[in-house]
N, C-alpha and C positions, 0 to 999 in steps of 0.2 A: 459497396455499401459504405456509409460512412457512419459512425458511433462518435458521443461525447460522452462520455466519463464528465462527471460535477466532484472537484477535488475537493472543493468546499462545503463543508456538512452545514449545512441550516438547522440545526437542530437534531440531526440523524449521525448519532455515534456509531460509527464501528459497519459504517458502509458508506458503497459508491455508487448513488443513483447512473443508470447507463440509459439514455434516448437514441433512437436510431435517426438516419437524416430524418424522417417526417417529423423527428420531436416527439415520439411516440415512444413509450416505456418499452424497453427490451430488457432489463435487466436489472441487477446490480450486484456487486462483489462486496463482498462482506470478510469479517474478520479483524485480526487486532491490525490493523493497517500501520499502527507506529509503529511494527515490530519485523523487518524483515525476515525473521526468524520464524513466525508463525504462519499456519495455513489459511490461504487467501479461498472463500470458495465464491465461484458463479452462476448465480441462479437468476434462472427466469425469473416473469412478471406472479409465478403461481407457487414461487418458493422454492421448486425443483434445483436439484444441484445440476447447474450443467457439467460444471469443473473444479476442478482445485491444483491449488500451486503449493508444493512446499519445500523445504529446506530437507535434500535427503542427506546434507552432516558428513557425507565423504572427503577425505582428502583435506589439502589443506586451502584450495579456494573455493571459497560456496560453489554452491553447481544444487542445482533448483530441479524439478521433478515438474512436470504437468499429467495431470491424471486427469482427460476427459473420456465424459460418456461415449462407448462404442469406438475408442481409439486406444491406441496400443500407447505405453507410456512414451514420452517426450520430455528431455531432459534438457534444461538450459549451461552452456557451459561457457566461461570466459577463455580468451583465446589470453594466453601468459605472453605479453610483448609488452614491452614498457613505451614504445612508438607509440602505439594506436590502442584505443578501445573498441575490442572487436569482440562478438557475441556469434557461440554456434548451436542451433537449433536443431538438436538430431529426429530422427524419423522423417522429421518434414525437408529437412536438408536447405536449411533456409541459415543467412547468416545477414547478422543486425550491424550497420554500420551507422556513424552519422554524430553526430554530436550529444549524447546521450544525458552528458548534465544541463545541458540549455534545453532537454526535450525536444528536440528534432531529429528523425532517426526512420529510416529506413530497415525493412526487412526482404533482403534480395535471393532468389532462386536462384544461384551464379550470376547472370546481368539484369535478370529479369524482376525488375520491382515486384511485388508482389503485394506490401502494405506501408501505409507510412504513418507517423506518429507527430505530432503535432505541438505544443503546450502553449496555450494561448488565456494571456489573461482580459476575463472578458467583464459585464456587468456584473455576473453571479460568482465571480470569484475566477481559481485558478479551473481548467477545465483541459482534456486531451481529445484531440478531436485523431481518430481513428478510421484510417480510409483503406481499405481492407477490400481489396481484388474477388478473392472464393471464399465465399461463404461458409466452407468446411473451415476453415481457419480464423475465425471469428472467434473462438473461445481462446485460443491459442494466443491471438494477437493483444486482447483483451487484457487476461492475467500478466503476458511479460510486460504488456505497458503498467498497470501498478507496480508489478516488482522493480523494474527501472526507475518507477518514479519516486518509491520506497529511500532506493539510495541516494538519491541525490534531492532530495527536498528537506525544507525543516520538517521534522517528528511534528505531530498534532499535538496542539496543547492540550496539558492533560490538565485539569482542577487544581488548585493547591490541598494540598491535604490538613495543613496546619495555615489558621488566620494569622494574619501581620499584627503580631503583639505587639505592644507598647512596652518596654524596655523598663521605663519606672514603676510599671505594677506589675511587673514579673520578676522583681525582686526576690533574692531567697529569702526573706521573711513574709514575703505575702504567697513563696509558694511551699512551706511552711503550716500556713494558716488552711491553705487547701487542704493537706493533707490528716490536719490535726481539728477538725469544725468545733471543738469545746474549749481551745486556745490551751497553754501550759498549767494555768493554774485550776480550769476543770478536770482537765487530767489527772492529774497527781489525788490521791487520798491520804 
């Protein structure tokens, strides 16, 4: 099976529409997605949580937790080699190699591909296309591809919180006057 993930929100904060190859809604992962630290969940087309990813705070290299429906937990874990960026997917026994900040990347059984990850920038923005062998592994495959993409992409821009003032009417005598609306001489008695 193949999935796209739409990296690009149109209007949709704080999730990731997912289509399956027909182009057909399977899904989307939600969550604070600028924040690898937070819980990523994956739900069907009817809101249901299939899964969730999150940060279980061990040790001194993140190491990630996958909690899907009717499976025993699966823990993502970096392999410590300054050579290579290598990735170990326990339960499923599966290890992630490949280029991982370009988005190209592999999930292999010992030799045996099993899924592969993509990032392809297309009309509708940045997008990961997900080609995924057994279907038992779709939630699995799913969640680590945002957490990988989490690290290594710019954070989503967030609003400004404060307008671009003008420098000459922000004077400390006109911010002053804000504070004081009947000026110094209504003040005083």
């Amino acid at each position: 099976m193949i999935y796209t993930l739409y990296l690009t929100q149109e209007g949709r904060t704080g999730q990731i529409p997912i289509t399956d190859e027909e182009g057909k809604p399977f899904g989307s992962i939600r969550g604070r997605l600028d924040n690898p630290n937070h819980t990523l969940y994956l739900l069907d087309t009817s809101g249901n949580e299939i899964g969730r990813l999150f940060s279980d705070g061990t040790g001194l290299i993140a190491s990630y937790t996958l909690d899907v429906i009717h499976h025993s937990l699966v823990h993502v874990k970096k392999v410590n080699s300054p050579q290579i960026n290598l990735f170990y997917i326990t339960r499923l026994n599966y290890w992630v190699n490949g280029n991982i900040k370009q988005g190209s990347y592999s999930f292999r059984d010992v030799f045996k591909k099993v899924a592969s990850v993509d990032t392809v920038v297309a009309d509708k923005g940045v997008t990961l296309t997900c080609q995924i062998s057994r279907e038992e592994d779709t939630p699995f495959i799913l969640l680590i591809a945002v957490l990988f993409t989490q690290w290594h992409v710019t954070p989503l821009k967030l609003p400004d919180l404060f307008p671009n003032l003008n420098r000459r009417q922000t004077s400390t005598a006109s911010f002053f006057k804000l504070l004081l609306p009947y000026g110094r001489k209504h003040g005083r008695q």
